[in-house]
DODREN-926707 format. One record per residue (C-alpha): residue in three letters; x, y, z. Coordinates in Angstrom, 3 decimals, always signed. Example, Ala and Ser with C-alpha at 12.3 -4.5 7.8 and 13.67 -1.06 7.14 Angstrom:
BEGIN
NODE:resn:x:y:z
NODE:Ala:+12.300:-4.500:+7.800
NODE:Ser:+13.670:-1.060:+7.140
//
This chain:
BEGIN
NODE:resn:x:y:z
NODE:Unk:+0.000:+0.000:+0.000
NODE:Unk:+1.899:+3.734:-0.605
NODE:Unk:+1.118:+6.561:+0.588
NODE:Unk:+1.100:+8.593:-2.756
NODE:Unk:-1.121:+11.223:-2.592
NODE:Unk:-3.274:+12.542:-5.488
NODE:Unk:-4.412:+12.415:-8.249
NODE:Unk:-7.733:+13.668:-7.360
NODE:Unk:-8.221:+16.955:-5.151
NODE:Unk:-10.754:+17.458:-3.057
NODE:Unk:-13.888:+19.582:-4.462
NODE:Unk:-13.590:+23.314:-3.485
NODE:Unk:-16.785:+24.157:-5.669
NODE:Unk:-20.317:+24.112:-4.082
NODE:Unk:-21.982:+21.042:-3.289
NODE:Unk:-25.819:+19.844:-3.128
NODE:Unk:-27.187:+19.846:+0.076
NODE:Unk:-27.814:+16.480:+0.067
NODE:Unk:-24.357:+15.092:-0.234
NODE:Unk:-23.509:+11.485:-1.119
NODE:Unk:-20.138:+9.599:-0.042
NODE:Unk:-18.581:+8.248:-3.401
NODE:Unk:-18.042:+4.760:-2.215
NODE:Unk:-16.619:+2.807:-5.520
NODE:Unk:-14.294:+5.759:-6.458
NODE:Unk:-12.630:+5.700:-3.034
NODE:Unk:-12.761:+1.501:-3.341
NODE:Unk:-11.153:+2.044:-6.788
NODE:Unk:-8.843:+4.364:-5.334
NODE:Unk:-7.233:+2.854:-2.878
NODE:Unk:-6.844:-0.868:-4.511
NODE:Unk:-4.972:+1.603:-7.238
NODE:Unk:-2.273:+2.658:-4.526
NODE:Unk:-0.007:-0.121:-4.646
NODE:Unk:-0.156:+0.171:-8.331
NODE:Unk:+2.036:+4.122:-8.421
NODE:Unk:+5.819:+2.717:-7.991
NODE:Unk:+7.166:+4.189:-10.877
NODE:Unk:+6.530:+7.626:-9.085
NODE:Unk:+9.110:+8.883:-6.932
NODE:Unk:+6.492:+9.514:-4.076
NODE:Unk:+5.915:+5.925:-3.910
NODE:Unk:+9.619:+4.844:-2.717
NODE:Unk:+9.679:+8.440:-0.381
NODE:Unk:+6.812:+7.146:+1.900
NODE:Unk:+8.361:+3.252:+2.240
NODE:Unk:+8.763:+4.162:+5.700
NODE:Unk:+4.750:+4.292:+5.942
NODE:Unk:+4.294:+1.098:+3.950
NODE:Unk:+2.722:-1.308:+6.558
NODE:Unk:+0.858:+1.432:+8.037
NODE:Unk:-0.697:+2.502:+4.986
NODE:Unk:-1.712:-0.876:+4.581
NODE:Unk:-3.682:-0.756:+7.213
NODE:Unk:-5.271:+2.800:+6.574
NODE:Unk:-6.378:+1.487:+3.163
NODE:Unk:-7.835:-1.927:+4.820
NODE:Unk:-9.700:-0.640:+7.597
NODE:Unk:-11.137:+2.331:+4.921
NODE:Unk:-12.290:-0.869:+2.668
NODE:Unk:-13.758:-2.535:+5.740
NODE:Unk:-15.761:+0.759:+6.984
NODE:Unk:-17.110:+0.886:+3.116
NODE:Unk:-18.512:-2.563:+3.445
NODE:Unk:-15.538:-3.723:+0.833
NODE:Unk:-13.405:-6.087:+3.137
NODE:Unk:-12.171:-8.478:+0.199
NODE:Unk:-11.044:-5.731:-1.966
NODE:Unk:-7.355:-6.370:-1.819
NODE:Unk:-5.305:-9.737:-2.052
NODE:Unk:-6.258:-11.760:+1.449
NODE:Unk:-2.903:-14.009:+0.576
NODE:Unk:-0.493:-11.100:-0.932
NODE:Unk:-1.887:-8.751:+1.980
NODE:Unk:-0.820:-11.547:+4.996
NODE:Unk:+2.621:-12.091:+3.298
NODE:Unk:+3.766:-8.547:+2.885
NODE:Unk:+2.762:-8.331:+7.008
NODE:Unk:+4.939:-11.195:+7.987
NODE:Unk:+7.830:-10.242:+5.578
NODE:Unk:+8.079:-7.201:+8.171
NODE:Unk:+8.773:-8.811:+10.512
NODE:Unk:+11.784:-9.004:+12.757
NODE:Unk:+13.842:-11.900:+14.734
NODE:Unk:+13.030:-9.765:+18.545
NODE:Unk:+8.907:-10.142:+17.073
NODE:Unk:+8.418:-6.800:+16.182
NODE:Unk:+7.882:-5.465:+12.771
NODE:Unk:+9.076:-2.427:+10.974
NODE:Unk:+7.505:-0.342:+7.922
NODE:Unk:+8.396:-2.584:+5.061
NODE:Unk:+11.501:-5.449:+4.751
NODE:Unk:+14.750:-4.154:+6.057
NODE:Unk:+12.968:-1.152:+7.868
NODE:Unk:+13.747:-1.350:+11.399
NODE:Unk:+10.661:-2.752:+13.775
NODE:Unk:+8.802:-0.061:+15.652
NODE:Unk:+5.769:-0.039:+18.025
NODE:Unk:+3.733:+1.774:+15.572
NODE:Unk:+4.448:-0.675:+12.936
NODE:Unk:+4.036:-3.740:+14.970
NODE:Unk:+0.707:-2.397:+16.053
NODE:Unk:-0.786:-2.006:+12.648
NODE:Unk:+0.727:-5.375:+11.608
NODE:Unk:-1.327:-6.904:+14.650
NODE:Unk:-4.692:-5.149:+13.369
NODE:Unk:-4.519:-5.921:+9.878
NODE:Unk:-3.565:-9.658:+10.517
NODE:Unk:-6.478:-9.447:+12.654
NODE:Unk:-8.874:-7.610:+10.266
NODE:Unk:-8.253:-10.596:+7.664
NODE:Unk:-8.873:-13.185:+10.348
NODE:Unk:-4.822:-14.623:+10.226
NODE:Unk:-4.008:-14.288:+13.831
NODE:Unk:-3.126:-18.193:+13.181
NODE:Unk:-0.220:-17.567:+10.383
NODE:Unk:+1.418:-15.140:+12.744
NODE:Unk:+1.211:-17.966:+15.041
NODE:Unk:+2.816:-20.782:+12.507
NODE:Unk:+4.940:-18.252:+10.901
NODE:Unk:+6.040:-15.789:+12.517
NODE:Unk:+9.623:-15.172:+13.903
NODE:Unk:+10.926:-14.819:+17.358
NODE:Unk:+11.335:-15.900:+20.349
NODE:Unk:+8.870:-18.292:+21.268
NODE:Unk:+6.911:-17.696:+17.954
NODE:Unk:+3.647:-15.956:+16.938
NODE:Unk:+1.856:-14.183:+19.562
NODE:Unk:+4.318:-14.838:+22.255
NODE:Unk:+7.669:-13.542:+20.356
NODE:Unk:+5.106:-9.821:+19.560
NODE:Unk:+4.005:-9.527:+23.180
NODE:Unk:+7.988:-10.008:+24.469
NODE:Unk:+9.154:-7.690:+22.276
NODE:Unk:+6.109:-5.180:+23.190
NODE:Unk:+6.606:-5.692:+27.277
NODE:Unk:+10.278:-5.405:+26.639
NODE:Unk:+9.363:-1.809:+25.497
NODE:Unk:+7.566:-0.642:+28.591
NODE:Unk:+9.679:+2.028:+30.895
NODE:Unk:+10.121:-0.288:+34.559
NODE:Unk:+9.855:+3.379:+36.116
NODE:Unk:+7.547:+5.197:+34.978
NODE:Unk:+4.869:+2.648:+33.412
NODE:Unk:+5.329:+4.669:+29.486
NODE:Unk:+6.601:+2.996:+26.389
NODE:Unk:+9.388:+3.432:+24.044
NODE:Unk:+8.461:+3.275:+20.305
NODE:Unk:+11.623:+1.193:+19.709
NODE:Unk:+15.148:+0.293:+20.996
NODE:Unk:+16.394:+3.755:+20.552
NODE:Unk:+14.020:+5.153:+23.535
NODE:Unk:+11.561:+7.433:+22.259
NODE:Unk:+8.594:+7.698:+24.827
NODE:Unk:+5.276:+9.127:+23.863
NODE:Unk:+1.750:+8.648:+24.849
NODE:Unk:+0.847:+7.142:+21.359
NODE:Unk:+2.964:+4.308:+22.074
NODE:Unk:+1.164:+3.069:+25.097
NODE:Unk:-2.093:+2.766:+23.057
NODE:Unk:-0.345:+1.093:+20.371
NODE:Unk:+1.018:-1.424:+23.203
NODE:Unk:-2.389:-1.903:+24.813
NODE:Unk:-3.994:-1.591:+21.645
NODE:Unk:-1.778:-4.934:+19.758
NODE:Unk:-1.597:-6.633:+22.901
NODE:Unk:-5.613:-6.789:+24.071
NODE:Unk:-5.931:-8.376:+20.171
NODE:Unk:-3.423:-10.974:+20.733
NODE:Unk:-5.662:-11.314:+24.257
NODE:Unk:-1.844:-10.465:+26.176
NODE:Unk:-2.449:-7.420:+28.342
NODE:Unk:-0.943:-9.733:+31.484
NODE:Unk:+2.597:-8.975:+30.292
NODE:Unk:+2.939:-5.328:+30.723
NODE:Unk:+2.474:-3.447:+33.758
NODE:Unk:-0.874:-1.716:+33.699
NODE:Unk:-0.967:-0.201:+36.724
NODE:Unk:+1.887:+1.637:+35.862
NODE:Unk:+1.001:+2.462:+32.413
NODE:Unk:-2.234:+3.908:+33.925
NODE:Unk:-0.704:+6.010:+36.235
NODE:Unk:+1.586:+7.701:+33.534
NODE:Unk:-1.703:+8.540:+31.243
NODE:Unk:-3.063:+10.079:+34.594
NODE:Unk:+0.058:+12.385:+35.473
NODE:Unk:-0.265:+13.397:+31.762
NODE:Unk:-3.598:+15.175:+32.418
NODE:Unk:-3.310:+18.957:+32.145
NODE:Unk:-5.756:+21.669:+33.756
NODE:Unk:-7.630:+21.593:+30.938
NODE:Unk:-8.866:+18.495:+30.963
NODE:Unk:-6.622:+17.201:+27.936
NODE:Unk:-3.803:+14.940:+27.694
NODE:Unk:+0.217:+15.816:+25.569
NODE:Unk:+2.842:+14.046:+24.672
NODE:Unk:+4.417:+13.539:+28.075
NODE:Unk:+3.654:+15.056:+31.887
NODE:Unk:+3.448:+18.799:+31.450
NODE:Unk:+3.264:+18.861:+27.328
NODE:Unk:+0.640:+20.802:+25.518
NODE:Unk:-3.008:+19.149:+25.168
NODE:Unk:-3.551:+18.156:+21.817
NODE:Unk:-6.226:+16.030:+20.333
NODE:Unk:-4.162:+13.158:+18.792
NODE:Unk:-2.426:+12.291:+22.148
NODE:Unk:-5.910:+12.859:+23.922
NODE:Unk:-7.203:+9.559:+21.877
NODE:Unk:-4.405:+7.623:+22.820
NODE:Unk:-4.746:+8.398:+26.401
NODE:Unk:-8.127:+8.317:+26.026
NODE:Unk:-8.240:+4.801:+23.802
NODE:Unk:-5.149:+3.222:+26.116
NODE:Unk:-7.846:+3.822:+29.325
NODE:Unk:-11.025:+2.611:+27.668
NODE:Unk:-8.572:-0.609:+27.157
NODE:Unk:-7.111:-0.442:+30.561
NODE:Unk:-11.068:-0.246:+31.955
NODE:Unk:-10.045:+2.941:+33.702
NODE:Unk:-12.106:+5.669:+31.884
NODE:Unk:-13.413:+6.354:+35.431
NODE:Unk:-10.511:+7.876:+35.470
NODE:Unk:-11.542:+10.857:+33.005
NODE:Unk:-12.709:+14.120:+33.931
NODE:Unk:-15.300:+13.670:+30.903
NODE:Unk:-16.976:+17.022:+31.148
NODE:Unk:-13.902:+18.973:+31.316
NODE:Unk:-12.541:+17.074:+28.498
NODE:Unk:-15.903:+17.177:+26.515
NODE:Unk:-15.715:+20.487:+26.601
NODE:Unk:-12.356:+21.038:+25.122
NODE:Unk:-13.084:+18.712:+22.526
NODE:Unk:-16.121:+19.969:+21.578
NODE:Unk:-14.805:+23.763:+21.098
NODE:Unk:-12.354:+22.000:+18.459
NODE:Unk:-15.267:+22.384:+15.628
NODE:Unk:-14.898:+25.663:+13.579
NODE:Unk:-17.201:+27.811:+11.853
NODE:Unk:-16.725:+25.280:+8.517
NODE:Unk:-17.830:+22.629:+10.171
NODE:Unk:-14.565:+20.545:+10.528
NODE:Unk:-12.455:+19.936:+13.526
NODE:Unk:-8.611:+21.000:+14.908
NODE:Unk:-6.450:+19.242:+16.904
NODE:Unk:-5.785:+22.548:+19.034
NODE:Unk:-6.795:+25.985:+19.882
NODE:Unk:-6.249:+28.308:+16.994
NODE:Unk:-5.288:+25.975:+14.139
NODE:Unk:-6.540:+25.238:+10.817
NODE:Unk:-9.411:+22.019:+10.663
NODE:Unk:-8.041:+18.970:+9.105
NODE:Unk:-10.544:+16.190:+8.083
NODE:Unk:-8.439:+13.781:+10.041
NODE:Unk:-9.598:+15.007:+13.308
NODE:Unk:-13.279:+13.971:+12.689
NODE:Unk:-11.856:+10.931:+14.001
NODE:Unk:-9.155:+11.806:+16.963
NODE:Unk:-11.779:+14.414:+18.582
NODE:Unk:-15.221:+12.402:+17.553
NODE:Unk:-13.414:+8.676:+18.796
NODE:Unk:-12.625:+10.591:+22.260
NODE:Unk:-15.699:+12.326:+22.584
NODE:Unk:-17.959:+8.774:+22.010
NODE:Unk:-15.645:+7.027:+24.252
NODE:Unk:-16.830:+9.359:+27.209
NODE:Unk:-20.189:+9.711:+25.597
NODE:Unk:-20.104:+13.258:+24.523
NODE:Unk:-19.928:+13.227:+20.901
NODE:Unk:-23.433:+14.592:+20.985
NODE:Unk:-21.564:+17.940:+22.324
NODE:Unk:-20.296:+19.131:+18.501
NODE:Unk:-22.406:+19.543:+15.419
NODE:Unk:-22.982:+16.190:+13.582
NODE:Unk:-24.431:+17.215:+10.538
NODE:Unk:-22.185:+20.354:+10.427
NODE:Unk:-19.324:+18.133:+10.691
NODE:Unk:-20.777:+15.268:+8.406
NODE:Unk:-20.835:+17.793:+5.671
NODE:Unk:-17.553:+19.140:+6.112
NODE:Unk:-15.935:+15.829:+5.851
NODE:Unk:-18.005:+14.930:+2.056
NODE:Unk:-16.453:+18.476:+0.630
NODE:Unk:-12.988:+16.722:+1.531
NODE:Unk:-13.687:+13.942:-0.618
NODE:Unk:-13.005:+13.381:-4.675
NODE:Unk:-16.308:+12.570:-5.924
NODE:Unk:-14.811:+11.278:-8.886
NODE:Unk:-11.436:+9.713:-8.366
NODE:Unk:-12.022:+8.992:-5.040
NODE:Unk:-10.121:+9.274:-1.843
NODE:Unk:-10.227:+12.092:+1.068
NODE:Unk:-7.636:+15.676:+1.898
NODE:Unk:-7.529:+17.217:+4.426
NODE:Unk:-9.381:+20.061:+3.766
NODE:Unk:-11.447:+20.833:+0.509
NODE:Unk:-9.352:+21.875:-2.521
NODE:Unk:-6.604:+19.914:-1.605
NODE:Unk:-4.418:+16.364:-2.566
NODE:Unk:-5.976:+13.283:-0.873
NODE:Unk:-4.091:+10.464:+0.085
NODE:Unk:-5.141:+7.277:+2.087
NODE:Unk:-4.795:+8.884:+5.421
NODE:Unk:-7.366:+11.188:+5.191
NODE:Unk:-9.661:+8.987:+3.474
NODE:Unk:-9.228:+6.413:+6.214
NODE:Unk:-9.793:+8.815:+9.249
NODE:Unk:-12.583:+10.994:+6.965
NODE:Unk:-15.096:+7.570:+6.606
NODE:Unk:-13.888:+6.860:+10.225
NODE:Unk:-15.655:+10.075:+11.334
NODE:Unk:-18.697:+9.468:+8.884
NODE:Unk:-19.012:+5.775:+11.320
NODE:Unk:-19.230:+7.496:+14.072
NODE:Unk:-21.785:+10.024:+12.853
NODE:Unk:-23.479:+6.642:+11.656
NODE:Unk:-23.847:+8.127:+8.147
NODE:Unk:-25.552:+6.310:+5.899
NODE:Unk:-23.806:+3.329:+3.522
NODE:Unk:-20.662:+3.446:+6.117
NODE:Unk:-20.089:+0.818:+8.868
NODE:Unk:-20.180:+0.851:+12.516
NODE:Unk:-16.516:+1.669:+13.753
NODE:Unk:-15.390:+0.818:+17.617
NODE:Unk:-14.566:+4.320:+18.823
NODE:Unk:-10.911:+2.863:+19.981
//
């Protein structure tokens, strides 16, 4: 799957009020993706590869299209990312990462082959085992965060994408979840949002990882949900579309990382639906399918993945029904 963007734009020209969502030119669109490598943009974004993979998949699934790409080819490019210490990077020879290990896990479990990662996969102890070692061997002792890989980074997104890989492979018992709780709680700031790290800026991508990583944990009771309902909720602009903080531009991508965190503490009722719903269709190529992030602009597959995301959760019409998380 690559990450080429283009070549449709976004309409910036009025639209009916009764917008449709162009479902076979965004099917048609993103089975097209893998087909771009003799463009330059194709090899730049190899370091997206497995995620993009599973932006275009879970797009197909949400469009009620779940056998539109290769079961087979789709289950060996996973595994062939995979490293000896379990974890998987990008694409072969990329080095393994949290982030890519947890898309690997949802797309393998997406097409149902849980059971190849168990007969084929590499590492110690094999299948699920070898990922959940390699994930637990990420987890700060101290402090209860996660590193993305061996070279230390810690941020917030990496403890959902532990928590997130690990409750599919039914593993949570390895890490330390008290621990990992406690960090997403010191991360809280006054206004009811959650940053990078204790102390860091609230922004609304880290918010759903905090957010998602407690819903997992069972510890949403945790949540001031009215304080951070109202944050979220002041995210929608006068177009309609969302921001991940105060006084930035909307991006389409955020229907998802604000709308996700406000249905997981049962406030998504707080922002305009339809406002937003309509918002997110003008991002779309009617014609050669896919999303941008705002109208009049380049798609590529991850807006068009996080744009029908946010159309689930508004329960709009010919999309299906997402897990907020």
């Amino acid at each position: 799957m690559s990450l080429v963007s283009g070549p449709g734009r976004a309409t910036a020209t009025a639209l009916p009020d009764e917008l449709q969502l162009a479902i076979e030119p965004h099917v048609k669109y993103i089975q097209s993706l893998d087909s771009r490598k003799d463009e330059l943009e194709y090899w730049l974004t190899e370091h997206l590869r497995l995620n993009g993979l599973y932006w275009g998949l879970t797009a197909l699934h949400l469009l009620g299209r779940p056998d539109a790409l290769p079961r087979n080819e789709t289950i060996k490019f996973v595994l062939s990312c995979q490293h000896d210490n379990g974890g998987f990077g990008a694409a072969p020879g990329h080095d393994a990462h949290l982030l890519y290990t947890c898309s690997a896990i949802q797309i393998l479990a997406m097409v149902d082959a849980l059971d190849d990662l168990e007969n084929l996969g590499k590492g110690e102890g094999g299948g699920r085992v070898a990922v959940s070692k390699y994930i637990a061997g990420l987890q700060n002792q101290e402090t209860g965060t996660f590193a993305g890989d061996e070279w230390g980074e810690e941020d917030t997104r990496f403890i959902l994408c532990a928590l997130n890989a690990l409750s599919l492979l039914h593993l949570l018992s390895v890490v330390d979840m008290n621990k990992a709780v406690d960090y997403i709680v010191s991360c809280a700031n006054f206004d009811g949002g959650y940053g990078v790290s204790p102390g860091t800026e609230s922004h609304s991508g880290q918010i759903y990882a905090c957010v998602g990583a407690l819903r997992i944990a069972g510890r949403l009771d945790l949540v001031n949900k009215d304080k951070l309902g109202r944050w979220l909720s002041e995210r929608q602009v006068e177009a309609g579309g969302l921001n991940g903080r105060p006084e930035k531009l909307e991006d389409v991508c955020y229907s998802w990382w604000v709308g996700s965190s406000l249905a997981m503490i049962g406030r998504l009722h707080w922002i305009d639906g339809p406002k937003l719903a309509k918002y997110i269709l003008k991002c779309q190529d009617p014609k050669e399918g896919g999303f941008a992030d705002r109208p009049g602009d380049t798609v590529d597959v991850f807006h068009t993945v996080f744009s029908i995301a946010g159309l689930s959760l508004l329960e709009f019409p010919g999309v299906e029904d997402v897990d907020p998380c």
